[in-house]
N, CA, C and O of each residue as an XYZ file, in Angstrom:
892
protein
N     162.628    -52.692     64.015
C     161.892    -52.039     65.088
C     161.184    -50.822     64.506
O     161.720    -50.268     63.547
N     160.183    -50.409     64.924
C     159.586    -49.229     64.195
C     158.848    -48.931     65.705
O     158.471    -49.691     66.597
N     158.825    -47.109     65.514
C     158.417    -46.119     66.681
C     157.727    -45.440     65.788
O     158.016    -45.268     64.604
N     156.766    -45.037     66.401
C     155.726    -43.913     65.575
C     155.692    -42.417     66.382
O     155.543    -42.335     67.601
N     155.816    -41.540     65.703
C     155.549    -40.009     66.457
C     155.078    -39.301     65.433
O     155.172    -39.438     64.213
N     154.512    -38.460     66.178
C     153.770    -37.110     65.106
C     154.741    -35.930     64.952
O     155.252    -35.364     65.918
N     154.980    -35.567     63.547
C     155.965    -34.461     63.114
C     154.880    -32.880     63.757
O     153.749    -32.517     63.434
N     155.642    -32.439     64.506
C     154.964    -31.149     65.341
C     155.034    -30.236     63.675
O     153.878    -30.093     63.277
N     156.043    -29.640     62.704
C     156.418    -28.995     61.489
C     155.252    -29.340     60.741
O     154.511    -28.371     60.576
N     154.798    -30.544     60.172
C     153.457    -30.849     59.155
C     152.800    -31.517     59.666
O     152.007    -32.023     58.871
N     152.607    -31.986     61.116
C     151.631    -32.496     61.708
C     151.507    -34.248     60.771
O     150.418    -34.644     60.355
N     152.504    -34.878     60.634
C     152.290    -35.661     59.985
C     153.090    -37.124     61.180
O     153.793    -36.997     62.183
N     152.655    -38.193     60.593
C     153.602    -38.928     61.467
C     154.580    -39.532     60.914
O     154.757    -39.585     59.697
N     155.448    -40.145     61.950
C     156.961    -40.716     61.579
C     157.106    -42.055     62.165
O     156.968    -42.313     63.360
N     157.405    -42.917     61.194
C     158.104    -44.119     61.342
C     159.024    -44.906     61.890
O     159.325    -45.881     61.201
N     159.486    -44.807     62.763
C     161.128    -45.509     62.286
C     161.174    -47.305     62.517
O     160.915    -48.108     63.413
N     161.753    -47.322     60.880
C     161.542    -49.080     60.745
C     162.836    -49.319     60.442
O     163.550    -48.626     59.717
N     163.287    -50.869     61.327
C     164.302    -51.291     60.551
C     163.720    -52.502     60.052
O     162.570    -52.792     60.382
N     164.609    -53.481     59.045
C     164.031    -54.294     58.331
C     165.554    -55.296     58.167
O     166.584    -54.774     57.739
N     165.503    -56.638     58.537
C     166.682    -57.373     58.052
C     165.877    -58.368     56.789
O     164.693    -58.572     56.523
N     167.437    -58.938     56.079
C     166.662    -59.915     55.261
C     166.976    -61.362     55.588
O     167.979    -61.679     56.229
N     166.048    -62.266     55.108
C     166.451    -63.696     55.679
C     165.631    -63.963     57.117
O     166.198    -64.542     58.044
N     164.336    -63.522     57.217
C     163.694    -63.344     58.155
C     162.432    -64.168     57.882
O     162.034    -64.174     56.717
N     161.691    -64.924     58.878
C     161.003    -65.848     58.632
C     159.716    -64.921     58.206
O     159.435    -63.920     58.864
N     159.058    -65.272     57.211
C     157.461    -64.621     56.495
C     156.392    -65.846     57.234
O     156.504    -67.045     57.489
N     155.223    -64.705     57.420
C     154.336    -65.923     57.947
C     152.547    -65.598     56.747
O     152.031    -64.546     56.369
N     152.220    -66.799     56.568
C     151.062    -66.343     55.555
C     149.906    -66.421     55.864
O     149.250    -67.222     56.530
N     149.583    -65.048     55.049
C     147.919    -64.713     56.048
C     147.800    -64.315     54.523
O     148.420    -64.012     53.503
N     145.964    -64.635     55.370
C     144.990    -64.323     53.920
C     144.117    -62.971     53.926
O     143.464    -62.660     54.922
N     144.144    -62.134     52.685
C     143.173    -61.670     52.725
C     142.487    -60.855     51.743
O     143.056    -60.033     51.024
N     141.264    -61.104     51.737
C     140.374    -61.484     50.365
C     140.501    -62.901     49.841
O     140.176    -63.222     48.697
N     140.870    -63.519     50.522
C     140.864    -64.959     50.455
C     142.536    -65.050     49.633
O     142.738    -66.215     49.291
N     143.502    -64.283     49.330
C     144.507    -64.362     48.453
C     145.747    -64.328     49.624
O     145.920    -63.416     50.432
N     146.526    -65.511     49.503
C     147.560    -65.573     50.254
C     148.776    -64.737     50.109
O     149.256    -64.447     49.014
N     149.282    -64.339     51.307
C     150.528    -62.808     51.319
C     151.544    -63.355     52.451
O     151.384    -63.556     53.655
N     152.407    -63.480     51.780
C     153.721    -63.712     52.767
C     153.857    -62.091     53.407
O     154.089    -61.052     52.790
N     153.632    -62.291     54.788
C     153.527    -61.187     55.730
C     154.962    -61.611     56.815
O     155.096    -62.746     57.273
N     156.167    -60.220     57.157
C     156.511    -60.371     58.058
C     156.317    -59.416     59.209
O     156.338    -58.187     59.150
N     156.021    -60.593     60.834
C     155.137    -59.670     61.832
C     156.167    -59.559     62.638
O     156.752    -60.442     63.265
N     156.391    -58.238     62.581
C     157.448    -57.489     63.845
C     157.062    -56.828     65.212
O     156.816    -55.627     65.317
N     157.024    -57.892     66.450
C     156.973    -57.570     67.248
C     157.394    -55.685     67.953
O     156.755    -54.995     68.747
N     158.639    -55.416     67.253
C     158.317    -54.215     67.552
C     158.236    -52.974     66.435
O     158.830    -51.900     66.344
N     157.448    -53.487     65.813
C     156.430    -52.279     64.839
C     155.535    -51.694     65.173
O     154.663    -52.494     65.511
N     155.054    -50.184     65.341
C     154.046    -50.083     65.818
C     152.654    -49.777     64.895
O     151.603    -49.358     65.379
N     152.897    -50.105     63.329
C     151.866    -50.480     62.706
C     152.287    -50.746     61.635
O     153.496    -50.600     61.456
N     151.355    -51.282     60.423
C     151.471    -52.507     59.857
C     151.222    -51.999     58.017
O     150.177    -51.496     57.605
N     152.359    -52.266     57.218
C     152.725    -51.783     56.199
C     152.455    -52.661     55.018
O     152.651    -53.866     55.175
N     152.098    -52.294     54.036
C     151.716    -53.179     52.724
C     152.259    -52.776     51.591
O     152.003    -51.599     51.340
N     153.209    -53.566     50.466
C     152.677    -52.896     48.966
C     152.025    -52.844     48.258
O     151.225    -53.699     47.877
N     152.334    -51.086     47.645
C     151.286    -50.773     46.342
C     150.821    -51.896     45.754
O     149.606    -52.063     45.654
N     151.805    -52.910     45.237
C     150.850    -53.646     44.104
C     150.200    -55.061     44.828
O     149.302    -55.701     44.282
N     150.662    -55.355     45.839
C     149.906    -55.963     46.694
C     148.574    -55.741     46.501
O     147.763    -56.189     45.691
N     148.482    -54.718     47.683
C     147.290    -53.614     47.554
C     146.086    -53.821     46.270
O     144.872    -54.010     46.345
N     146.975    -53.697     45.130
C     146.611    -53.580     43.995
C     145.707    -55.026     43.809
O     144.529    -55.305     43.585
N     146.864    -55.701     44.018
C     145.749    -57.082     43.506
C     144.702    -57.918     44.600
O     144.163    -59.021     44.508
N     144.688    -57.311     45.220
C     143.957    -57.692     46.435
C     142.309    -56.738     45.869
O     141.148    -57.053     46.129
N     142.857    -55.454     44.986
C     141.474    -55.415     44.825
C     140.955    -53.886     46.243
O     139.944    -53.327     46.669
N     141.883    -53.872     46.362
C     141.643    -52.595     48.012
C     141.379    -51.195     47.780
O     142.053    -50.707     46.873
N     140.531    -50.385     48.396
C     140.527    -49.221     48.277
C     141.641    -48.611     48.921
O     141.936    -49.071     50.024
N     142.468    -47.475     48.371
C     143.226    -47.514     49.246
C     142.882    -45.707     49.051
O     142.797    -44.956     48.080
N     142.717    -45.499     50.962
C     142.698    -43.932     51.086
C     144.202    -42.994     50.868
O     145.370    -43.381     50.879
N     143.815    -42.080     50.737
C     145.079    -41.128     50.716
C     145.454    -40.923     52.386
O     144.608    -40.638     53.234
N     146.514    -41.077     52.584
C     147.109    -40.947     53.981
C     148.739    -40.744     53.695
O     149.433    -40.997     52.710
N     148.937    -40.365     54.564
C     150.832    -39.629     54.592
C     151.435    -39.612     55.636
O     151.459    -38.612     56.353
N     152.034    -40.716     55.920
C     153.377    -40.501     56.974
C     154.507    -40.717     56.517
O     154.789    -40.983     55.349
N     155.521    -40.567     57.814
C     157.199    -40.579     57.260
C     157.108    -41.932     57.813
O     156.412    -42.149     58.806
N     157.877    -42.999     57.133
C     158.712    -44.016     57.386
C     160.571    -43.740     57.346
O     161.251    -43.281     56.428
N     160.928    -44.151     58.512
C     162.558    -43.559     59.259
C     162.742    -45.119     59.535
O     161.974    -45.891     60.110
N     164.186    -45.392     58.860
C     164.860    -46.685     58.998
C     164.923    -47.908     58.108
O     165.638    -48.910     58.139
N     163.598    -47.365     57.014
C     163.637    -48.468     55.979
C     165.116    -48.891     55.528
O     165.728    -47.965     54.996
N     165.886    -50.223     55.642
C     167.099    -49.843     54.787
C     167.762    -48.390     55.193
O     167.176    -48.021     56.211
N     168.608    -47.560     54.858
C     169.106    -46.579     54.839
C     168.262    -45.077     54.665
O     168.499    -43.918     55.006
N     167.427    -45.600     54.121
C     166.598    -44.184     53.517
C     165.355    -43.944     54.609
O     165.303    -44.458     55.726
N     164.561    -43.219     54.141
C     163.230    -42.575     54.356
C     162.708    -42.437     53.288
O     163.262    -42.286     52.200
N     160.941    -42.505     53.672
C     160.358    -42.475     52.373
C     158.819    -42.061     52.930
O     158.483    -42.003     54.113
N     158.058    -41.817     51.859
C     156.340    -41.290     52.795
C     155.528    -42.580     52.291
O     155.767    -43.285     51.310
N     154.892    -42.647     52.877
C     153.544    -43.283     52.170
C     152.634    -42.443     51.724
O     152.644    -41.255     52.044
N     151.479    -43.132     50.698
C     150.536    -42.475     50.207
C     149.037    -42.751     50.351
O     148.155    -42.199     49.693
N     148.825    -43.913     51.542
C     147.789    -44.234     51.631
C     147.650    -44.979     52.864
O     148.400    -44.635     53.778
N     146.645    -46.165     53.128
C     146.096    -46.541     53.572
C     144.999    -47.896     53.743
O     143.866    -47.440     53.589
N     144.963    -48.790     53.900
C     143.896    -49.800     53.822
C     143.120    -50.258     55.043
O     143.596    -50.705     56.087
N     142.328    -50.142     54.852
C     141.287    -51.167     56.142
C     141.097    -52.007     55.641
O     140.581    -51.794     54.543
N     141.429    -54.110     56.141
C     140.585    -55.398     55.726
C     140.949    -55.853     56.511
O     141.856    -55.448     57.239
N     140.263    -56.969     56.606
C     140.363    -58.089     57.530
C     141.225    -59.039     57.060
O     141.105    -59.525     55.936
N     142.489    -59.484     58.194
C     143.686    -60.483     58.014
C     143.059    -61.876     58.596
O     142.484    -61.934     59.683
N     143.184    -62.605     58.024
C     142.963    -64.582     58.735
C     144.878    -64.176     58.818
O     145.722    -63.438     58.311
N     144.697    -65.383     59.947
C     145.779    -65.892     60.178
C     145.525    -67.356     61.141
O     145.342    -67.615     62.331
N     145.646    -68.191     59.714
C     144.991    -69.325     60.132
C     143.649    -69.019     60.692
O     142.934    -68.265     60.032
N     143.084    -69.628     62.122
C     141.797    -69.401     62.544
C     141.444    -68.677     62.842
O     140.291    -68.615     63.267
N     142.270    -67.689     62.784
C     142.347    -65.858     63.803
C     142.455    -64.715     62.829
O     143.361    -64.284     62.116
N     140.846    -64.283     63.123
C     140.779    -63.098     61.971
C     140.658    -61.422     62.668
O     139.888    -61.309     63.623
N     141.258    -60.412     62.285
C     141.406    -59.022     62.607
C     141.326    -58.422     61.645
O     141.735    -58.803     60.548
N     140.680    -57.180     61.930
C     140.743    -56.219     60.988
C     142.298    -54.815     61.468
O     142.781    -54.112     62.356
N     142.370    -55.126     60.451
C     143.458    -54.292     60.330
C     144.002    -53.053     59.560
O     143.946    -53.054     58.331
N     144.460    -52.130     60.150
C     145.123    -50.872     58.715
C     146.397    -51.043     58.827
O     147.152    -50.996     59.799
N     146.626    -51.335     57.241
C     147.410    -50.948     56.776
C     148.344    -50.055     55.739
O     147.669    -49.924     54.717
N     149.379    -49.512     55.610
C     149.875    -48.660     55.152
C     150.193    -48.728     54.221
O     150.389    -49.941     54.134
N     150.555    -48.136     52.887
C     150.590    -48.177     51.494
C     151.797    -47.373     51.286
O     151.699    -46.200     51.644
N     152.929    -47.755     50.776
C     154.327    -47.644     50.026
C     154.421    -48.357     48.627
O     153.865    -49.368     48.198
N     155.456    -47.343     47.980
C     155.706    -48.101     46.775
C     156.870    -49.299     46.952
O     157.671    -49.342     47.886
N     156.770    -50.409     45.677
C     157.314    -51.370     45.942
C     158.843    -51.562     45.972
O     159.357    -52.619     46.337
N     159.649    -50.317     45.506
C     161.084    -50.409     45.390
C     161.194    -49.907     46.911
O     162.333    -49.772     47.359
N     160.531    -49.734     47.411
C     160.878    -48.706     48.592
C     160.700    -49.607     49.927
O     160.826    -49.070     51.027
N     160.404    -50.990     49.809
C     159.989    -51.831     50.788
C     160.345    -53.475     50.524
O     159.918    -53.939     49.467
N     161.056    -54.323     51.373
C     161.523    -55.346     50.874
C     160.620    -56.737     51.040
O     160.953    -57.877     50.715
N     158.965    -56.144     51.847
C     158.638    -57.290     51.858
C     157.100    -57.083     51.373
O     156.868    -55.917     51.057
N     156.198    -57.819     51.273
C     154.605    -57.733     50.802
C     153.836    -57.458     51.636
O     152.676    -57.644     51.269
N     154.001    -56.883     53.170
C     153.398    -56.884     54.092
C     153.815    -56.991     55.330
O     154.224    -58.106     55.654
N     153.834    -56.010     56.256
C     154.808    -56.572     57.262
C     153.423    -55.949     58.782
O     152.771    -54.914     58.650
N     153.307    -56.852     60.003
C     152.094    -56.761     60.679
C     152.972    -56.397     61.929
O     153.922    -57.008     62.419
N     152.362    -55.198     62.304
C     152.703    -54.626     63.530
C     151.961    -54.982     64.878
O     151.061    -55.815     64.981
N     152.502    -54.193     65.920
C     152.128    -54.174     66.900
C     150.252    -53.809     67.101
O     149.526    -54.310     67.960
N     149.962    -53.103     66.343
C     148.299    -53.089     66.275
C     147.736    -54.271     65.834
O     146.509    -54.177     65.786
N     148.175    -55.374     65.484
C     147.140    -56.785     65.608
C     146.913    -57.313     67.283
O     146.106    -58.054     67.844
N     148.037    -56.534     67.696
C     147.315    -57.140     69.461
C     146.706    -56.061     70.131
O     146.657    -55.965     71.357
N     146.282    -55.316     69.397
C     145.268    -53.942     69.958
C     143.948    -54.696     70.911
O     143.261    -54.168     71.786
N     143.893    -56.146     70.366
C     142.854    -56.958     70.804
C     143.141    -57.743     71.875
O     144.018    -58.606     71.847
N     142.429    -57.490     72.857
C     142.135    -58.186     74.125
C     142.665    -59.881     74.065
O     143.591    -60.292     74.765
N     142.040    -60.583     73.282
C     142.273    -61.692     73.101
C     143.281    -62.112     72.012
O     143.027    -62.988     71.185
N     144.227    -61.556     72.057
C     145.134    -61.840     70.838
C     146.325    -61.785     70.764
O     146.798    -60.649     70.766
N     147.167    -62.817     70.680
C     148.895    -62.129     71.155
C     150.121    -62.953     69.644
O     149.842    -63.902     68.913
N     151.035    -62.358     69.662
C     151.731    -62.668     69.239
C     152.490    -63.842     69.695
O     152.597    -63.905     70.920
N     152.994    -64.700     69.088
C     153.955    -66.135     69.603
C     154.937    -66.611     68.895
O     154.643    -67.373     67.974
N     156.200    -66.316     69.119
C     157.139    -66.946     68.232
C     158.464    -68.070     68.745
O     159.474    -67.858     69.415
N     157.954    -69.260     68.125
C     158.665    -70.380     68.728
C     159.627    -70.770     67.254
O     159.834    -70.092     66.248
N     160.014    -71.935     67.574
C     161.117    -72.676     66.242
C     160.305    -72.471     64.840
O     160.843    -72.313     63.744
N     159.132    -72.500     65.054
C     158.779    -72.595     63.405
C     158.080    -71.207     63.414
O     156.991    -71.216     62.841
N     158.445    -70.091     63.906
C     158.144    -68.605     63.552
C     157.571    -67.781     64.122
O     157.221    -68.035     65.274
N     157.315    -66.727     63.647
C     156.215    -65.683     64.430
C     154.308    -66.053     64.046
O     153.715    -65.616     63.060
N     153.861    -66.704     64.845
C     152.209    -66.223     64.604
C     151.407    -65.839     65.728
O     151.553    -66.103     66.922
N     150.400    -65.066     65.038
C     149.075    -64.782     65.719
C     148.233    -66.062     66.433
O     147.995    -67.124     65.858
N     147.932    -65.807     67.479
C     146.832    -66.478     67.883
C     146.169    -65.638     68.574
O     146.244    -64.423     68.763
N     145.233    -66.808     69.069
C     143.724    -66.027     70.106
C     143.502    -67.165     71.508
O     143.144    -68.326     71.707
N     143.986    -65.943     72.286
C     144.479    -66.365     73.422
C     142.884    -67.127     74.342
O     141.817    -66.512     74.319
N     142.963    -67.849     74.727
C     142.238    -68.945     75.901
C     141.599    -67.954     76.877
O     142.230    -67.837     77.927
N     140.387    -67.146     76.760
C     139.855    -66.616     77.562
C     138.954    -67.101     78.155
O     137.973    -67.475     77.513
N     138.993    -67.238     79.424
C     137.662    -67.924     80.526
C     136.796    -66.714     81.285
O     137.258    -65.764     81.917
N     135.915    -66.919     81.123
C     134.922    -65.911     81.764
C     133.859    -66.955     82.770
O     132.950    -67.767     82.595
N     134.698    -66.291     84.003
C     133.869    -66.743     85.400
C     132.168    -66.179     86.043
O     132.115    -65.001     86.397
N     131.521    -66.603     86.103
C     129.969    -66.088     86.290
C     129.366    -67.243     87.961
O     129.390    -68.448     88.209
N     128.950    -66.127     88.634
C     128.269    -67.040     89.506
C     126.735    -67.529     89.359
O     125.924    -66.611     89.480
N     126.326    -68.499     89.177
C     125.485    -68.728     88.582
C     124.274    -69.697     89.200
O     124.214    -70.923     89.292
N     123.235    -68.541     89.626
C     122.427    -69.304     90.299
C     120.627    -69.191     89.392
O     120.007    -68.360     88.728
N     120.413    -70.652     89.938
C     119.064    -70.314     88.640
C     117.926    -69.880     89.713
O     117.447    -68.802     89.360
N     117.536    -70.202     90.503
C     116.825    -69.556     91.674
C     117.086    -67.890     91.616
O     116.043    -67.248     91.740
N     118.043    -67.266     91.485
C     118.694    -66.346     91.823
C     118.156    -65.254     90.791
O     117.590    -64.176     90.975
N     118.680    -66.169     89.233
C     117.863    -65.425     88.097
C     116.518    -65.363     88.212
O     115.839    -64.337     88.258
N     116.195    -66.344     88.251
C     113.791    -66.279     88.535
C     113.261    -64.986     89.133
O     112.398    -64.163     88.828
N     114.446    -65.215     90.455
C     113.943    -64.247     91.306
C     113.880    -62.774     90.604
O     112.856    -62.100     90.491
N     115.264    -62.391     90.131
C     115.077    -60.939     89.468
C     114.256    -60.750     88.146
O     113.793    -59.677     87.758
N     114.138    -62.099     87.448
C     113.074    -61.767     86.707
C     111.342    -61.552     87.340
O     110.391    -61.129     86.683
N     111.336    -61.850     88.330
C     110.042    -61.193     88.896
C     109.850    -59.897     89.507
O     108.812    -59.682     90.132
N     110.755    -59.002     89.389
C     111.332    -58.208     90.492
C     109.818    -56.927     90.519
O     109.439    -56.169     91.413
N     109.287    -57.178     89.108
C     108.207    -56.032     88.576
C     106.980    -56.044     89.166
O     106.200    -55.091     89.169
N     106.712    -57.613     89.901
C     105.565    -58.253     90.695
C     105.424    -57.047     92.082
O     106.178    -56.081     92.186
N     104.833    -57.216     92.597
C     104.160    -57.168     93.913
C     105.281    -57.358     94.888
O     106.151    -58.055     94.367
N     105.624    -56.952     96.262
C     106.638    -57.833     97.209
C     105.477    -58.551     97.487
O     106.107    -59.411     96.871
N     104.234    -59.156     97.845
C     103.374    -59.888     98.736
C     103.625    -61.483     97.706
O     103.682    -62.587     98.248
N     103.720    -61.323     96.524
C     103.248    -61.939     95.089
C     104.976    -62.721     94.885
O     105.192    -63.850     94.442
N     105.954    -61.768     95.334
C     107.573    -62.466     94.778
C     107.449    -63.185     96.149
O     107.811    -64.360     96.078
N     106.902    -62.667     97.762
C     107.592    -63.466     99.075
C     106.551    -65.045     98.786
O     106.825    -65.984     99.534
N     105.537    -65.244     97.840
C     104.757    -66.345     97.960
C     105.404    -67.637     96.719
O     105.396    -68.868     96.754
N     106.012    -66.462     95.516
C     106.828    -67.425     94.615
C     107.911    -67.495     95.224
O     108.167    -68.644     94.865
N     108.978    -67.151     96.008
C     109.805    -67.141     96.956
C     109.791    -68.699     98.074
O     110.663    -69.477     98.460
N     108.573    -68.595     98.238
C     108.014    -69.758     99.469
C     107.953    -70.597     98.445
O     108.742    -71.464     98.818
N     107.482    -71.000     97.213
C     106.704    -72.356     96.225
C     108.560    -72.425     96.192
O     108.911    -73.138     97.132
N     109.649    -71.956     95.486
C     111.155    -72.177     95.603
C     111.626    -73.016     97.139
O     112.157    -74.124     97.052
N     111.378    -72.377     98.511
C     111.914    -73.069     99.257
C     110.764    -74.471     99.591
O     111.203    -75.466    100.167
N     109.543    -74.405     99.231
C     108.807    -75.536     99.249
C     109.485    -76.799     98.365
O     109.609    -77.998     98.615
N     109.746    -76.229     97.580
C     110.242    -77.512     96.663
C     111.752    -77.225     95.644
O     111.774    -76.859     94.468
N     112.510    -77.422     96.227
C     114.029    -77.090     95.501
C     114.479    -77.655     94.630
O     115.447    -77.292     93.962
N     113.736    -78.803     94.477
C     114.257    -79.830     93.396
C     113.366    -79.474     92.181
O     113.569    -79.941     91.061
N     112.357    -78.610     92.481
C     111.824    -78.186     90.853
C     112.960    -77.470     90.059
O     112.674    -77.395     88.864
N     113.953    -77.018     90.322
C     115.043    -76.521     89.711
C     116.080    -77.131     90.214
O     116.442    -77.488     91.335
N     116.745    -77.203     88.455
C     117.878    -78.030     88.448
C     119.101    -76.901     89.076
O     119.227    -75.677     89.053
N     120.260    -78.577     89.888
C     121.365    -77.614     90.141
C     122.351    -78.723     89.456
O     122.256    -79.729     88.753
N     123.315    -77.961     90.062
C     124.854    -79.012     90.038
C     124.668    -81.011     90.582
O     125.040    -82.089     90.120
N     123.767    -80.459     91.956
C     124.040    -81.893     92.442
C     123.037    -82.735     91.978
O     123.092    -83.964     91.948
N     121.710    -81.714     91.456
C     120.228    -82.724     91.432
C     119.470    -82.161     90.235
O     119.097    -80.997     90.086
N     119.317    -83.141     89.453
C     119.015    -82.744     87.661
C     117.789    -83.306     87.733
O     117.984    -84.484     88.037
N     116.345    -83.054     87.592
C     115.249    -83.577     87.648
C     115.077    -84.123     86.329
O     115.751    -83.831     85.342
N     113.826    -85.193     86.406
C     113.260    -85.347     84.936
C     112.045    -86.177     85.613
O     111.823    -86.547     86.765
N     111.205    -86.332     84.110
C     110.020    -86.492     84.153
C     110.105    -87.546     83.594
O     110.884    -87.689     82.651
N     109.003    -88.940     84.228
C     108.780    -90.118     84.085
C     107.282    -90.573     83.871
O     106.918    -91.741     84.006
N     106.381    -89.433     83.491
C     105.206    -89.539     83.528
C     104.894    -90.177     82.478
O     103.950    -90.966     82.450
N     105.834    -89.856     81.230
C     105.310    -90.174     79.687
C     105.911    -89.992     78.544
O     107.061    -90.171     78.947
N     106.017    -89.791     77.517
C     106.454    -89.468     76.372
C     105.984    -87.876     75.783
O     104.871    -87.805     75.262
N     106.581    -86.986     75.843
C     106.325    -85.959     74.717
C     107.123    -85.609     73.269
O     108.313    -85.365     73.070
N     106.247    -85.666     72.559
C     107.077    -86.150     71.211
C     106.179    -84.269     70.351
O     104.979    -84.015     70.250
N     107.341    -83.423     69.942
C     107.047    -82.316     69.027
C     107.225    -82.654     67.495
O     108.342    -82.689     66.980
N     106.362    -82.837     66.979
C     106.402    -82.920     65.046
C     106.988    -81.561     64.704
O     106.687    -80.634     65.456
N     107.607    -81.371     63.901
C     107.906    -80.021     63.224
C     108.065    -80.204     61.947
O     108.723    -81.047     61.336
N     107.132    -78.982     61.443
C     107.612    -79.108     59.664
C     109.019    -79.271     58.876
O     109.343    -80.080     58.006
N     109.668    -78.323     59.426
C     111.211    -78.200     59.401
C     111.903    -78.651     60.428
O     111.602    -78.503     61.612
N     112.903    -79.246     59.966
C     114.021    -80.264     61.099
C     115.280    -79.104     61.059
O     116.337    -79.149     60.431
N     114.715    -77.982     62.032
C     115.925    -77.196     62.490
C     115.708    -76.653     63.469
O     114.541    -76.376     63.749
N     116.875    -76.279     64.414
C     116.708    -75.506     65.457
C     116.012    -73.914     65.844
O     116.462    -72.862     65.389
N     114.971    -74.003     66.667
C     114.376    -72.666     66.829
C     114.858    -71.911     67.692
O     114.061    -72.176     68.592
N     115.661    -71.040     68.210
C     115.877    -70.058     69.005
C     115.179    -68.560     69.185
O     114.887    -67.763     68.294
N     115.008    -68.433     70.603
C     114.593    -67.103     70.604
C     115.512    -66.243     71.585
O     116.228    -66.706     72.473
N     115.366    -65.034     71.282
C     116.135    -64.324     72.776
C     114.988    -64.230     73.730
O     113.796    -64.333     73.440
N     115.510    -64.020     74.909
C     114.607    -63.395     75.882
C     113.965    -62.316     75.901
O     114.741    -61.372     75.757
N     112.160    -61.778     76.088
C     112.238    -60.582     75.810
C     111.650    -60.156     76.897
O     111.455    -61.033     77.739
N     111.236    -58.898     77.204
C     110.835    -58.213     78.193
C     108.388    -58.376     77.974
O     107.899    -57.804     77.000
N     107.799    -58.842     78.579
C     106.401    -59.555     78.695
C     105.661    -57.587     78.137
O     106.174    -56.549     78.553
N     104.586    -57.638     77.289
C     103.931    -56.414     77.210
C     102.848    -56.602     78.699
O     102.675    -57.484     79.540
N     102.353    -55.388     78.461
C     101.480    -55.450     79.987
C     100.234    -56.534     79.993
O      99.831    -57.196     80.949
N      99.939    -56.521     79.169
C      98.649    -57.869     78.531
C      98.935    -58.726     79.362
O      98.522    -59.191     80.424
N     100.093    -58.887     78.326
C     100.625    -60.602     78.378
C     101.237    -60.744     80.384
O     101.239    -61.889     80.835
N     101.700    -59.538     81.389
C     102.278    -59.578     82.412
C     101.041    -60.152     83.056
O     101.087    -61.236     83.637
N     100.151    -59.578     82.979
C      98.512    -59.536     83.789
C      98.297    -61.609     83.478
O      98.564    -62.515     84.268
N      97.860    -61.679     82.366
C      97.753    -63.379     82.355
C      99.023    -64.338     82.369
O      98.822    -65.428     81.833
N     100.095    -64.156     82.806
C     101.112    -64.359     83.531
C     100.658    -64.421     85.107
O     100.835    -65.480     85.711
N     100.195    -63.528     85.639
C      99.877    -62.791     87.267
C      98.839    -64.022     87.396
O      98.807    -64.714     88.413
N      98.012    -64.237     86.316
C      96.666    -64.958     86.544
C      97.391    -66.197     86.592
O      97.108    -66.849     87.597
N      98.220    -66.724     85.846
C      98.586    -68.428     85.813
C      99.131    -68.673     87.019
O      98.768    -69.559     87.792
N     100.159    -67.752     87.220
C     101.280    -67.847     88.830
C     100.136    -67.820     89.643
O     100.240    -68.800     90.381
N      98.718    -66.992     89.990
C      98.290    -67.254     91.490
C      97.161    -68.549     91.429
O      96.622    -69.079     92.400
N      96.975    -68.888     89.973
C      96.271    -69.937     90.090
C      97.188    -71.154     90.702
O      96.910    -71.907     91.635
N      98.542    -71.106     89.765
C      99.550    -72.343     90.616
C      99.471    -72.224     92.512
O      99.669    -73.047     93.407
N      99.173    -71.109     92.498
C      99.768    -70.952     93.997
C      98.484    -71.238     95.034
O      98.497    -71.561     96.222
N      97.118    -70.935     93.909
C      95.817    -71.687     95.041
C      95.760    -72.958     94.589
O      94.665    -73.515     94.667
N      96.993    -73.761     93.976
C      96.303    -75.177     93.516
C      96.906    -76.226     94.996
O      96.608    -77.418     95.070
């Protein structure tokens, strides 16, 4: 278990970890180099060794807290790491803490700050402790009439109540849930030099381009 507090005397913080042995390790990558990591649900952050560290290739900042409970003793750290952990398909960035290697019994051990993330929880069944990334659904009401409309919002009211009317004139020009239109007039066939997908974002029309916009919409609307 590990608790974290700030020493009020050197303004530094404190640890307290316990650690058993014979405890299931779970392996995460990073820098692409595999690390038997054990993740303790109640740690409240996440510890590495020096030579770990080392071969991973890491910058490691100078930083100093107390660790309380290692084994019997206490001990400080001297640093620090920021990288990004995979765990399996689930990647976080993470800090971790820097100790020397007599002073710590495992290569990495992942605290309670990997679920700092919204979508991310800890799970430990028969075959161990891992990370995943939890099943988030995001509900939207979603009307396409609804959007058109506020994208015109910059028009005229005389100009949105007449594109307003061409919508309830004909409802089936936009697709819904129950009624998917298509066109039976003919074939349109696009050549492209390159056989890849083009995307654009949406952008906001310059005033030019709003004005011959204004001109196409009222020509549709005297046709």
């Amino acid at each position: 278990m590990m608790r974290q507090r700030r020493e009020k005397q050197n303004n530094n913080k404190s640890v307290n970890c316990t650690t058993q042995s014979g405890l299931h390790l779970t392996k995460v990558y990073i820098n692409d180099i595999t690390v038997n990591a054990l993740i303790d649900t109640g740690a409240t952050c996440s510890i590495m060794k020096e030579s770990i560290a080392f071969r991973l290739g890491c910058h490691i900042a100078p930083w100093s807290i107390k660790l309380n409970g290692i084994g019997s003793g206490r001990l400080n750290t001297y640093g620090k790491i920021t990288v990004p952990v995979r765990f399996d398909d689930v990647c976080i960035e993470l800090e971790l803490h820097v100790v020397t290697d007599d002073n710590f019994a495992y290569d990495c051990l992942i605290g309670q700050d990997a679920v700092n993330y919204a979508d991310i929880a800890i799970v430990t069944d028969i075959s161990g402790t891992k990370i995943i990334r939890k099943n988030v659904v995001n509900y939207a009401d979603y009307n396409e009439e609804n959007l058109l409309l506020e994208r015109i919002q910059n028009l005229d009211t005389d100009l949105r109540r007449k594109i307003k009317n061409i919508f309830d004139k004909y409802p089936k020009v936009l697709p819904s849930d129950e009624y998917i239109g298509n066109v039976n007039t003919g074939t349109l066939e696009i050549k492209l030099k390159v056989d890849k997908n083009i995307n654009y974002r949406p952008y906001r029309l310059a005033p030019v381009e709003r004005e011959k916009v204004k001109v196409i919409v009222n020509d549709l609307l005297r046709a």
